[in-house]
C-alpha positions in Angstrom: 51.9 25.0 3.3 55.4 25.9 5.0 56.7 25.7 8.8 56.7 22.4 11.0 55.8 20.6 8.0 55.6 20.8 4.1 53.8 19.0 2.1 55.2 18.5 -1.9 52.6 17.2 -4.3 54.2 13.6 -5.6 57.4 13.7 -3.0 55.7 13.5 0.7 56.3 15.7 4.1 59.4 17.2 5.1 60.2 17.7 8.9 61.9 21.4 9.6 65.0 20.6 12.3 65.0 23.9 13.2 61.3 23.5 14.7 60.1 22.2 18.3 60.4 17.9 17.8 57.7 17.0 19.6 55.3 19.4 17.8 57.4 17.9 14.1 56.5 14.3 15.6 52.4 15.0 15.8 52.7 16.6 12.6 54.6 13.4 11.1 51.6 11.1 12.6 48.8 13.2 11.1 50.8 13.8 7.6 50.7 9.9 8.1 47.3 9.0 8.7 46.6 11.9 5.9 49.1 10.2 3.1 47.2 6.7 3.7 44.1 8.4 2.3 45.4 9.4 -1.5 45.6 12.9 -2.4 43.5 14.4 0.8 43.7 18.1 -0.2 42.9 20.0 3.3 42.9 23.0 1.7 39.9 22.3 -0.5 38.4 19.5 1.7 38.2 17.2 -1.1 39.9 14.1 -1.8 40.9 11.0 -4.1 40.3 8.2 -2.5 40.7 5.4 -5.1 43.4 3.7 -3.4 40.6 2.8 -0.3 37.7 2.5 -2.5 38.9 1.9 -6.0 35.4 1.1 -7.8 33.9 4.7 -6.6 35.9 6.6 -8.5 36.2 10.1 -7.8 33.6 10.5 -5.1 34.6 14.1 -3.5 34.1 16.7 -6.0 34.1 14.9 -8.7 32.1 13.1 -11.5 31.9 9.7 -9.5 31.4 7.8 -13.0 32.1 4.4 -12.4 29.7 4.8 -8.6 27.4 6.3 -11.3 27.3 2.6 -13.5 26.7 0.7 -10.5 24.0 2.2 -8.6 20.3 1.2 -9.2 16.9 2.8 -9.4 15.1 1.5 -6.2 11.0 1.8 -5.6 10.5 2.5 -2.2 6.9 3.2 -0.8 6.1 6.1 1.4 3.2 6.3 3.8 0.5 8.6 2.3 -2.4 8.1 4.2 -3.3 5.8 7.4 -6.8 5.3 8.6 -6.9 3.6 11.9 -7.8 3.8 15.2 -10.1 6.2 16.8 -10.1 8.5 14.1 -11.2 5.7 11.4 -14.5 7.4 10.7 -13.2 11.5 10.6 -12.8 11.1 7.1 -15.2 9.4 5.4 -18.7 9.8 4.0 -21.9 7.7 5.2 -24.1 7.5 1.9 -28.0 7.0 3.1 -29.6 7.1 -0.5 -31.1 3.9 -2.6 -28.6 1.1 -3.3 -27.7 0.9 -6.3 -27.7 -2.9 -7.2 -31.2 -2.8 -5.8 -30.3 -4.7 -2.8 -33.0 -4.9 0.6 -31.2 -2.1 2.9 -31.3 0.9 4.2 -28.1 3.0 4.3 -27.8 4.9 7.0 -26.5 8.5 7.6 -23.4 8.7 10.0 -25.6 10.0 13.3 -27.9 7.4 13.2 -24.9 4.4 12.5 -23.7 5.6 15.1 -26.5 6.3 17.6 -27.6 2.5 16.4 -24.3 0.5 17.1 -24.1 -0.6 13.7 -20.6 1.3 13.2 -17.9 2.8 15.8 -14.5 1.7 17.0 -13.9 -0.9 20.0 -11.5 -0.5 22.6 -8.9 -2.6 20.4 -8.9 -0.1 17.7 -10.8 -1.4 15.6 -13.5 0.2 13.0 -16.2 -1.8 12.9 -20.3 -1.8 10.2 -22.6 -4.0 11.1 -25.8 -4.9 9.0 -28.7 -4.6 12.1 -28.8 -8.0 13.4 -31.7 -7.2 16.3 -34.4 -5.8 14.6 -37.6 -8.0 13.2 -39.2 -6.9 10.2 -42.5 -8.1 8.5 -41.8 -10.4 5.3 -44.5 -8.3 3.6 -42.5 -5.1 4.2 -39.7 -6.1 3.2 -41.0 -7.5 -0.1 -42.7 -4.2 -0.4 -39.7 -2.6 0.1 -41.8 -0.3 2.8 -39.1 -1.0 5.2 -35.8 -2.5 5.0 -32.8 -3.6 7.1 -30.3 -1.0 8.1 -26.7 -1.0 6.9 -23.6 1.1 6.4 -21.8 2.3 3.3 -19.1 4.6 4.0 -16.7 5.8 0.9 -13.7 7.9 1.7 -13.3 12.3 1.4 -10.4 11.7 -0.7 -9.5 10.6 -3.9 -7.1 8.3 -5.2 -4.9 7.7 -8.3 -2.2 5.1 -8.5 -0.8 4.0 -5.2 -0.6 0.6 -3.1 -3.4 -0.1 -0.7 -2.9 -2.3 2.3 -5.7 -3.3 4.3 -5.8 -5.4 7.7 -9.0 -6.6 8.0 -10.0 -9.0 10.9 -13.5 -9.9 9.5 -15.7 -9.4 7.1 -19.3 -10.6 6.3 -20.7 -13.7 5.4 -24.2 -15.4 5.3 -27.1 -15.9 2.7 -28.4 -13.2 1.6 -25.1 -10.7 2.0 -23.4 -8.7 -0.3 -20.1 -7.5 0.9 -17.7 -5.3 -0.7 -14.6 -3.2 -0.5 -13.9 -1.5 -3.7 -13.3 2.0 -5.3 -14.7 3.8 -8.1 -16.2 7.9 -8.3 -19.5 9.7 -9.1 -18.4 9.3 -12.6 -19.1 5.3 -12.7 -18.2 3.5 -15.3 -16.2 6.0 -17.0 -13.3 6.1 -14.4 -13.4 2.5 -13.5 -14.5 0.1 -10.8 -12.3 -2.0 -8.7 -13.6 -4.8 -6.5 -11.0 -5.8 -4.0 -13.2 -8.0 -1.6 -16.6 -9.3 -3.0 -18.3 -12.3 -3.1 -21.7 -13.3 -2.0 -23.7 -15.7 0.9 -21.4 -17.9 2.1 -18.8 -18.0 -0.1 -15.5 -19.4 0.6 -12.8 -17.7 -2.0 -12.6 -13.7 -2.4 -13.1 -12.2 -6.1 -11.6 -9.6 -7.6 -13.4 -7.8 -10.4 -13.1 -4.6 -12.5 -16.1 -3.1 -14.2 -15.4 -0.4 -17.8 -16.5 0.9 -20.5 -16.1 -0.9 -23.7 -12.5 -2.2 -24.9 -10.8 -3.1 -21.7 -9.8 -6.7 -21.6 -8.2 -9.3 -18.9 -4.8 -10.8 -20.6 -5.5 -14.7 -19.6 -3.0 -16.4 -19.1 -1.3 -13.8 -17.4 0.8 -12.5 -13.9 -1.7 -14.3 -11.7 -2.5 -17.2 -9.2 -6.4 -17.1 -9.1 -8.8 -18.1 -11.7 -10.4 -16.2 -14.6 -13.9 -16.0 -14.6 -14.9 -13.5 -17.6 -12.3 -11.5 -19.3 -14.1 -8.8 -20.7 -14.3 -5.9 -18.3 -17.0 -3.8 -20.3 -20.0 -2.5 -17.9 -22.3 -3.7 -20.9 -21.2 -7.2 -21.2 -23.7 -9.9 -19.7 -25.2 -7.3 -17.4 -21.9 -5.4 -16.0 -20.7 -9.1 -15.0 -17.3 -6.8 -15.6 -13.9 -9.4 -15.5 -12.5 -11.1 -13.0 -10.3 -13.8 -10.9 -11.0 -15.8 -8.0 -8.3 -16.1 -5.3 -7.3 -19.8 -5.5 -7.2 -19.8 -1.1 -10.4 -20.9 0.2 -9.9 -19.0 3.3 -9.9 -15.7 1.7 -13.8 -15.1 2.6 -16.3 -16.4 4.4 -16.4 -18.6 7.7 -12.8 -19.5 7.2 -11.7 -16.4 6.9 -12.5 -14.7 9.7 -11.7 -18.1 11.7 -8.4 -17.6 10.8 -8.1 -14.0 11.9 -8.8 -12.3 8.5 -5.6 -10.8 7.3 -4.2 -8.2 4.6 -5.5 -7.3 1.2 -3.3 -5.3 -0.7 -4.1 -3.6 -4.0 -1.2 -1.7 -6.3 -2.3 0.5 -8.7 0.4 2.0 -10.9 0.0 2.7 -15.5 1.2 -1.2 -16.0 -1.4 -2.9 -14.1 -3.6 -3.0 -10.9 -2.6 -6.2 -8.7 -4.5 -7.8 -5.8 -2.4 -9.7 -3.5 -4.4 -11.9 0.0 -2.1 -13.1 2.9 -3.5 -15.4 5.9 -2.5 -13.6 9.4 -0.2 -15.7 9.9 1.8 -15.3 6.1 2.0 -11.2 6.2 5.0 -10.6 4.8 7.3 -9.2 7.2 7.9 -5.7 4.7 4.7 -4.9 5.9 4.5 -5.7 9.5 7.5 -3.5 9.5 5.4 -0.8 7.6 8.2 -0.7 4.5 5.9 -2.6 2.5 7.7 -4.3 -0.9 5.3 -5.2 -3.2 8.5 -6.8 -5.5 9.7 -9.0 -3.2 6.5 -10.6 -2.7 5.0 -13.8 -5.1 3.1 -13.5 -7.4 -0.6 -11.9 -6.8 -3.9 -13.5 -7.1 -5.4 -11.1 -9.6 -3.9 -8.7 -11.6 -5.0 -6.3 -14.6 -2.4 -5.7 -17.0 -1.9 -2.8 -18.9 -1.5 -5.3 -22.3 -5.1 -5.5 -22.4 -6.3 -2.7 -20.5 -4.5 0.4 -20.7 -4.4 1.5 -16.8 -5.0 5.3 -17.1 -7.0 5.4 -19.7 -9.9 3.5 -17.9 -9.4 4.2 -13.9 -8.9 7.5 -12.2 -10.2 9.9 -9.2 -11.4 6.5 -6.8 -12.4 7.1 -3.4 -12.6 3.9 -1.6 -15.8 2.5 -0.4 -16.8 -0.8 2.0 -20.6 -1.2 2.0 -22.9 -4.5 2.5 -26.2 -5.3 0.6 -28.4 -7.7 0.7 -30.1 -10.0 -2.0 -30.0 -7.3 -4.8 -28.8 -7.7 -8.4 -26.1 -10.7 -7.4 -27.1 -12.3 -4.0 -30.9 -12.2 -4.8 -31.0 -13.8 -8.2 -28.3 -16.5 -6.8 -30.2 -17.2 -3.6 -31.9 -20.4 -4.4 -29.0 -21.6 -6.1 -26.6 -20.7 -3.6 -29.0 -23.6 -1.8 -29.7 -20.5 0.8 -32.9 -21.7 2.7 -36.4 -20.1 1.9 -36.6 -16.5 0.2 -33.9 -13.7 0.4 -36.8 -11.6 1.6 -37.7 -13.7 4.1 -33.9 -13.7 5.1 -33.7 -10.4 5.3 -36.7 -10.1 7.3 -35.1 -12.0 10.3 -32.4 -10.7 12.3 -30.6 -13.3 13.3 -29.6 -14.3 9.9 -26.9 -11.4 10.3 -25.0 -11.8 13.2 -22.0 -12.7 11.1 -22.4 -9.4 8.5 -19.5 -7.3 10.3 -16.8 -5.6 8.5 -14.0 -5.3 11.7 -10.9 -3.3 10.2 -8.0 -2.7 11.8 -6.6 -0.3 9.3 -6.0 0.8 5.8 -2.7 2.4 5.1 -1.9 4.2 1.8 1.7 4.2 -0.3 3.0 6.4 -2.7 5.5 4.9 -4.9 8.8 6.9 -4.8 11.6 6.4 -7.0 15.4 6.6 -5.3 18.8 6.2 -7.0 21.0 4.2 -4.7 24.4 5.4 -6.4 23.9 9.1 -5.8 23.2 8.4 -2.3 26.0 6.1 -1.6 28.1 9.0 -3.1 26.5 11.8 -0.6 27.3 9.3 2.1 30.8 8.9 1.6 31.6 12.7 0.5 29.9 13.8 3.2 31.6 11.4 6.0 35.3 12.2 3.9 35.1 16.3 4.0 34.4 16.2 8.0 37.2 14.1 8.1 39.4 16.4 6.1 37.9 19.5 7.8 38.8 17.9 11.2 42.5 17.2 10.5 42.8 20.8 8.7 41.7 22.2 12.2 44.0 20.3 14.3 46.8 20.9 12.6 46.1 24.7 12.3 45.8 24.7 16.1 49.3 23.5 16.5 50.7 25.7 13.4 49.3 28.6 15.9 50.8 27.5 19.5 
């Protein structure tokens, strides 16, 4: 590089007498600003820069090792799938065949939920089922099973493998006789796993979360959990698919209390070490999540969680669709009526409307994460070579301009 100014590798710029002074001078104060970042080539738009940033090595064009040591493998979580709003119900299925824990209900298709009030979405947004709480039945039909009380279960078009599940949920139902859930399994039950997320029975005042197998999948107790073990064998055959399970130590996560309080989330993360369950009051969502960048490791420890030590993740859950549904009486809140100290007979429960008034699931939405993994070093790097060659590029033209004049 020759004429108002030269520049010798190791000995500086050199100023031409012979050349205009003022256009020397401007060439002197860029040569200046230049010399203070180390090496800048302009020619190449690449530079050294270890006498600004000495721990990054050599970030423009080259290898970057030390940047390399220091950067870190971050999870971040990307939205996958939201279901909210108006829209809630687009894409999912209404089952309207037999329950299959025998319970006293008839599962409507979507027309007639729909037709009947018993699901759509309120002004506020939110998707809400209702078990009918208007309509009175005979005892004897019931019993009979001739006719039986209407309810929704709805189970998503999509399937899901691994992922973190966050669901808002403003209430959910309560009461003798009920049987609410929000779980996931497939058509290919128990082979591909079952995971309860909300379930309990009557009036119940702590959530628990189960998982029902096949044989050889066990719940590590003591383990990464603040809740309390009920069974730890999760095989579909032991004690009459009781499956394994923790209780949530709060007791406002369901029931009366619950919904008092607002409801609030219920987030499930499902990756090949273990399947944790995590329940926050309204008013303790973690701020990650009201922002929508949830961070699952930033957050204590869960309630329940399935470790991989005992149960080897893949091997025993894959394919679930997601699925809210309520029964009533059946296999579970039938046979624990009486001792629930329920009044009278489930049948005749079930027979009377008004014992449902609080059997409303009222979601405000369920948002889906995929777990992404970022290395911060390499993007540091892209960063600052990026920011560095339009900084070397820019001085290159202004002093090309003034070469020309």
């Amino acid at each position: 590089m020759t004429g108002h100014g030269s520049f010798r590798r190791g000995r500086g710029w050199g100023c031409q007498s012979h050349k205009p002074i003022t256009l020397c001078l401007f060439t002197l104060i860029l040569c200046d600003l230049v010399q203070q970042v180390e090496g800048l080539d302009l020619w190449r738009s690449s530079a050294r820069i270890a006498s600004l940033f000495p721990r990054t090595g050599d970030l423009l064009g080259g290898p970057a090792e030390s940047l390399k040591k220091r950067g870190e493998n971050k999870t971040v979580w990307i939205t996958n799938k939201v279901y909210q709003g108006e829209t809630f119900f687009d894409e999912w299925d209404f089952y309207n065949g037999p329950d299959y824990t025998h319970g006293l209900v008839n599962y409507l298709d979507k027309t007639e939920a729909m037709n009947s009030g018993l699901a759509y979405v309120s002004a506020d947004g939110r998707a809400n089922m209702h078990v009918d709480s208007t309509t009175s039945f005979k005892v004897d039909d019931i019993t009979n099973q001739t006719r039986l009380r209407p309810s929704v279960r709805i189970s998503t078009k999509a399937k899901y493998n691994h992922g973190l599940f966050i669901l808002d949920v403003a209430k959910a139902p309560y009461g003798c006789g009920t049987w609410p859930a929000y779980w996931s399994t497939n058509e290919n039950w128990p082979n591909d796993g079952e995971i309860d997320i909300i379930e309990n029975v009557h009036s119940s005042v702590s959530n628990q979360v189960s998982w029902h197998t096949t044989a050889n999948c066990t719940l590590v107790s003591p383990g990464n959990y603040t809740g309390t073990v009920g069974s730890t064998i999760c095989d579909h055959g032991y004690m009459s698919n009781t499956g394994c399970g923790i209780v949530d130590p709060s007791i406002a996560s369901f029931g009366a209390a619950f919904n008092a309080k607002g409801g609030g989330i219920y987030a499930m993360k499902w990756d090949s070490l273990s399947i944790d369950v995590w329940f926050f009051y309204r008013t303790a969502i973690p701020d990650d999540i009201l922002a929508d960048l949830p961070d699952p490791a930033g957050w204590p420890r869960p309630s329940a969680s399935l470790s991989g030590l005992g149960c080897p993740i893949d091997n025993y859950f894959r394919n679930h669709m997601l699925i809210f549904d309520t029964t009533l009486c059946g296999d579970w809140a039938g046979t624990s009526y009486e001792a629930a100290g329920c009044p009278g007979t489930c049948a005749e429960r079930v027979a009377d409307p008004a014992s449902f008034v609080n059997a409303t699931w009222s979601i405000n939405y369920i948002k889906i994460y995929n777990q992404t993994i970022i290395n911060t070093g390499y993007l540091d790097a892209g960063a600052i070579r990026a920011g560095y060659r339009v900084l070397a590029t820019g001085l290159f033209l202004i002093t090309a301009i003034f070469l020309l004049l």
